[in-house]
C-alpha positions as CSV (number, residue, x, y, z in Angstrom):
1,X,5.3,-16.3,0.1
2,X,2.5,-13.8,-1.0
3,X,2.7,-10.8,1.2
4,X,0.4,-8.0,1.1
5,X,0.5,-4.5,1.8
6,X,-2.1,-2.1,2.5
7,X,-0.9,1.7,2.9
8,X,-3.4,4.1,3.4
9,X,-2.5,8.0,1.9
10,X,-4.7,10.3,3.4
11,X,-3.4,13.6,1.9
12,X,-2.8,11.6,-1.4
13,X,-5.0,12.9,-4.5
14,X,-7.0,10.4,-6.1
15,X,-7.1,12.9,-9.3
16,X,-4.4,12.2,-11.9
17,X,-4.2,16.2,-12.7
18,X,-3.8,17.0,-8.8
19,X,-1.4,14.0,-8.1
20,X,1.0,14.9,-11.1
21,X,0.7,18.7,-9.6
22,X,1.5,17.5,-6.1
23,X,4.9,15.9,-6.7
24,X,7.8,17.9,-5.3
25,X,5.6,20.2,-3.5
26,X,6.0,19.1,-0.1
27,X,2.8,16.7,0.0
28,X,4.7,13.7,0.3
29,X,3.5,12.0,-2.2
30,X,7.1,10.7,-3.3
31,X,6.8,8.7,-0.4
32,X,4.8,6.8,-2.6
33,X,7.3,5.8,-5.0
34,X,9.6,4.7,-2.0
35,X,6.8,2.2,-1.0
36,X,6.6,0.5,-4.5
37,X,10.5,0.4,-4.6
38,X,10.3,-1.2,-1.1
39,X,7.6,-3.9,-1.8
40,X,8.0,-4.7,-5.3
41,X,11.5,-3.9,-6.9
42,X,14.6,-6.0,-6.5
43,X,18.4,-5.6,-7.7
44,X,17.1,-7.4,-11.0
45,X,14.0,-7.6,-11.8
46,X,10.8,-7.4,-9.1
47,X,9.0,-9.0,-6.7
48,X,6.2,-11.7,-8.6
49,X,5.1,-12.7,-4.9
50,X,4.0,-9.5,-3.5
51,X,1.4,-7.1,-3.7
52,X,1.2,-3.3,-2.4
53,X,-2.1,-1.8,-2.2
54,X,-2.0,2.5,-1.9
55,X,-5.1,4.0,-0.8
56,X,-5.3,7.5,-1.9
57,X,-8.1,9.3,-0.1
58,X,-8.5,12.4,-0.9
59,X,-11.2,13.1,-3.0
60,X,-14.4,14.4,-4.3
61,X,-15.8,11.0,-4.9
62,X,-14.4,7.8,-3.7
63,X,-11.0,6.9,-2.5
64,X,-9.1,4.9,-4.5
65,X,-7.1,1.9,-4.0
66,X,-4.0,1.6,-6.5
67,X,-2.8,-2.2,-6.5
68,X,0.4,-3.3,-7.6
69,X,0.7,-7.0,-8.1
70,X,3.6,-8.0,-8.3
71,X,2.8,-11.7,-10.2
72,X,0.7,-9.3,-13.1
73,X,2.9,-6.4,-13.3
74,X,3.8,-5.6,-16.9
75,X,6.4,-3.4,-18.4
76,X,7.1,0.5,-16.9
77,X,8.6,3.3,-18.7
78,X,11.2,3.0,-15.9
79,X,12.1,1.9,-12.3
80,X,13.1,6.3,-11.4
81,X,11.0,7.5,-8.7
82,X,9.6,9.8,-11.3
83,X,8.8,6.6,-13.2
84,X,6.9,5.3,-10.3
85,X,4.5,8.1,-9.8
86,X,4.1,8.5,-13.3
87,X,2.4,5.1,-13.8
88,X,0.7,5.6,-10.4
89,X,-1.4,9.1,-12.2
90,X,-1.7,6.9,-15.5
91,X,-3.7,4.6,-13.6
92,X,-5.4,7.0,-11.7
93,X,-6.9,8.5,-15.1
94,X,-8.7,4.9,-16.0
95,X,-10.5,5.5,-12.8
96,X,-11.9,8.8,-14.0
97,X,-15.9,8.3,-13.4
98,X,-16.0,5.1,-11.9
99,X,-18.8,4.4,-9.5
100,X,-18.7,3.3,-6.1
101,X,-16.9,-0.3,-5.8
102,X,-16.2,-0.4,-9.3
103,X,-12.4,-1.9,-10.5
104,X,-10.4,-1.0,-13.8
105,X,-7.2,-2.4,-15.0
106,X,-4.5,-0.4,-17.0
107,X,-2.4,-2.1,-20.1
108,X,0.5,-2.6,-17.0
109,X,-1.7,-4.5,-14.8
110,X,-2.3,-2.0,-11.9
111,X,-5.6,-2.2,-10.8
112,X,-7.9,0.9,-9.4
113,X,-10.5,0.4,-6.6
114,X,-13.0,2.7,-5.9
115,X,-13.4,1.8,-2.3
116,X,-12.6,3.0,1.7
117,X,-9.4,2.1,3.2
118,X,-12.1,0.9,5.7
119,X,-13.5,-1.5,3.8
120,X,-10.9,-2.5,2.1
121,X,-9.0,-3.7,4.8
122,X,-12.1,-5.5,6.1
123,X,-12.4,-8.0,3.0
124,X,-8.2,-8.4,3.3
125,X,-9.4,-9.2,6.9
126,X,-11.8,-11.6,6.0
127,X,-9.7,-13.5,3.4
128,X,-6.2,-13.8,5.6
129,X,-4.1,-12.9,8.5
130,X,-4.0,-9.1,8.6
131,X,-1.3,-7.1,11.2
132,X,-1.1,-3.4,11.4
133,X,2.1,-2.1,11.9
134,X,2.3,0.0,15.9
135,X,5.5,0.7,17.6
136,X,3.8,-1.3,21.0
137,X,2.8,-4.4,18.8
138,X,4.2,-7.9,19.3
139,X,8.1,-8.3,18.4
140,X,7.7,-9.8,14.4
141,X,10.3,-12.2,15.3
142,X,7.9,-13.4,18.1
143,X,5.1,-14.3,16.3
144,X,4.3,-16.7,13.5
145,X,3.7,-15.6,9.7
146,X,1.8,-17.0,7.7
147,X,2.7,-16.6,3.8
148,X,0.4,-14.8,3.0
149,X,-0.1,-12.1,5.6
150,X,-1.6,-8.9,5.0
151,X,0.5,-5.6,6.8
152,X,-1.3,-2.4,7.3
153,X,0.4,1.0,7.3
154,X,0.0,4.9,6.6
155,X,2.4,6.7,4.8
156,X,3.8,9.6,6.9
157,X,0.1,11.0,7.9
158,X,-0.6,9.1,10.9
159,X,-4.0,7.0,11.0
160,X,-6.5,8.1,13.7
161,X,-6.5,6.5,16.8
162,X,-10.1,5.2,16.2
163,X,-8.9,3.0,13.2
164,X,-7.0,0.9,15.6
165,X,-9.8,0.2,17.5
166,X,-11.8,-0.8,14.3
167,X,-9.1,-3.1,13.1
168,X,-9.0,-4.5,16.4
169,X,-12.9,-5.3,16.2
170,X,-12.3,-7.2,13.2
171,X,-9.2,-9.4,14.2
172,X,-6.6,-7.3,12.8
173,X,-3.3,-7.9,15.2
174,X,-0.5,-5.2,16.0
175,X,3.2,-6.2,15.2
176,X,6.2,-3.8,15.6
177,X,9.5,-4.0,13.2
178,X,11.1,-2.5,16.4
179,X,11.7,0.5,18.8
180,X,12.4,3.2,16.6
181,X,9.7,4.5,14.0
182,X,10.9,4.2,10.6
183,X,9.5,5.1,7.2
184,X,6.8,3.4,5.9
185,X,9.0,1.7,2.6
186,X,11.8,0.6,5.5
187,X,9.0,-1.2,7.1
188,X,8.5,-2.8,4.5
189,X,11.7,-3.7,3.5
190,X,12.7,-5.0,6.9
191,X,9.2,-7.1,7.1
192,X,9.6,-8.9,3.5
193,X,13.4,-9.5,4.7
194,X,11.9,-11.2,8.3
195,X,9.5,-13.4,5.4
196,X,12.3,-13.8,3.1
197,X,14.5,-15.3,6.1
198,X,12.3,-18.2,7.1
């Protein structure tokens, strides 16, 4: 199994300065570390078979796409949600002055993309399954998953209607978790349980 999830941050800072600044101030951006917890972390230890992409888009430059591999991931000052963002802003600062497209790695193993959510979801696309998580997409437990799907989400801005449309274009399908709308990081949970299952 080799899940991978894309969640796009639209209000999230891609500067390490604004990030750290942002934290507690009603931005959301501790939703954040409630997505890594979600995909990556178990009772001991973490996932080594999963992967959590966060694009942060707002920016002066690029957006950036923070990736958390799970098989890679070194050590981390701590697992605290305070922990979590922390390492998120440390790799954010090795991207400082990349060009367009570019990639760095930290000492941890997170990578830093300088790319669109756009496009980045258009080479996952390319390379495997990809679903995008809409409360009127097919029942999960209706539909076969391959190991190494790709799930797209947002965080808790909404995506514009006109991304679905684009996805669509490019073979991305729609799967639901269920009727009511939960967080992002209990989507998560719930589809790496439906994987974990079969």
């Amino acid at each position: 199994m080799l899940p991978e999830f894309i969640v796009r941050a639209r209000a999230a800072p891609v500067s390490p300065k604004v990030f750290r600044a942002s934290v507690g101030q009603g931005r959301g951006i501790e939703y954040l570390a409630d997505i890594l917890k979600a995909g990556l972390l178990l009772s001991q230890g973490h996932r080594i078979d999963s992967t959590v992409h966060l694009v942060l888009e707002k920016s002066l430059d690029y957006s950036r796409v923070v990736t958390v591999d799970g098989s890679v991931l070194g050590t981390l000052a701590g697992l605290q949600e305070v922990h979590l963002l922390d390492a998120i802003a440390e790799a954010l600062e090795y991207s400082v002055g990349l060009n367009k497209n570019e990639r760095v790695v930290d000492t941890r193993g997170l990578a830093v993309s300088t790319t669109s959510f756009e496009h980045w979801v258009k080479l996952k696309a390319e390379e495997k399954s990809a679903f995008v998580l809409r409360p009127d997409g097919d029942d999960i437990r209706s539909i076969e998953l391959p190991d190494d799907a790709v799930f797209i989400l947002s965080d808790h801005t909404p995506m514009p209607k006109k991304t679905f449309k684009s996805m669509a274009r490019q073979g991305v399908k729609s799967v639901s978790v269920g009727s009511y709308m939960l967080h992002t990081s209990h989507c998560i949970a719930v589809i790496l349980n439906e994987m974990d299952r079969r």
